[in-house]
C-alpha positions in Angstrom: 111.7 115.7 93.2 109.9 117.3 90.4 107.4 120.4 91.0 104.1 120.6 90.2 101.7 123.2 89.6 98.8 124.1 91.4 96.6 122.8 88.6 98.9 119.7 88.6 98.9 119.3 92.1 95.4 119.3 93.2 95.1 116.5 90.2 97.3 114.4 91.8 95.6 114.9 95.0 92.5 113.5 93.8 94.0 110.4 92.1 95.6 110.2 95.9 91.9 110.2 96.9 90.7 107.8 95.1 93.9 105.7 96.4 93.1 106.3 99.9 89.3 104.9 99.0 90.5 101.8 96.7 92.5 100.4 100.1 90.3 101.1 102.8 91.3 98.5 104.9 94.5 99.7 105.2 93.9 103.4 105.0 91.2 102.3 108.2 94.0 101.0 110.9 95.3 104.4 111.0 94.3 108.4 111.0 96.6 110.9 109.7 97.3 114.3 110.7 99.3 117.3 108.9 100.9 119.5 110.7 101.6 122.6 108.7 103.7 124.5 111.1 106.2 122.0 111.9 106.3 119.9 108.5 105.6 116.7 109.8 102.8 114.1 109.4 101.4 112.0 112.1 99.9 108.7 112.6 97.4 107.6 115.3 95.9 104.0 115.4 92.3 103.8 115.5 91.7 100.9 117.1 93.5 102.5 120.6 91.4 104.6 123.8 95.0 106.3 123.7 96.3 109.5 121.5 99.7 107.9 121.3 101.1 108.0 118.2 102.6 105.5 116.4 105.0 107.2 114.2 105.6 110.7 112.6 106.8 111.9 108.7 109.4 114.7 108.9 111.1 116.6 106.7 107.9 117.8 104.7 107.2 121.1 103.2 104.1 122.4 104.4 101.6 119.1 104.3 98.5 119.8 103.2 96.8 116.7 102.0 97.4 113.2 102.9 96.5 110.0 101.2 97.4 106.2 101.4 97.5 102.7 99.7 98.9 99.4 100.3 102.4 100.5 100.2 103.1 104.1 100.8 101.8 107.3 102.9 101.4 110.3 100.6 101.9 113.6 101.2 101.0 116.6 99.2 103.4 119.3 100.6 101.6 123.2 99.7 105.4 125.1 99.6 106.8 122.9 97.6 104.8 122.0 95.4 105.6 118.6 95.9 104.1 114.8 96.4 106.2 112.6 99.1 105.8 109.1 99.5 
């Protein structure tokens, strides 16, 4: 995967933004949660009493940022310098 500067990265994070806001149906059946210290990203359903998650991203880099369309989860990842999807 390509790196990205910090300039580059927080660019792509707002275009990631403005995904996340252009499919806000999708993006609303689930909330998602970084978790820095052990590199994985987390989604709960919103629509649930429960905290059960529904399924977890490993294998990241420090998440910092996520965002989401129609299709994929993103994942801006702070010590690498890197977008997942």
């Amino acid at each position: 995967m390509k790196r990205l500067s910090r300039l580059s990265m927080s660019l792509v994070l707002c275009v990631l933004e403005m995904l996340c806001i252009s499919s806000a149906a999708y993006a609303t059946t689930y909330v998602y949660a970084s978790n820095y210290t052990s590199n994985t990203v987390t989604a709960y359903p919103i629509n649930t009493t429960t905290s059960t998650s529904t399924y977890t991203i490993s294998g990241l880099n420090g998440p910092t940022g996520v965002a989401v369309d129609s299709n994929y989860v993103y994942v801006a990842n702070f010590n690498g310098n890197t977008v997942t999807a």
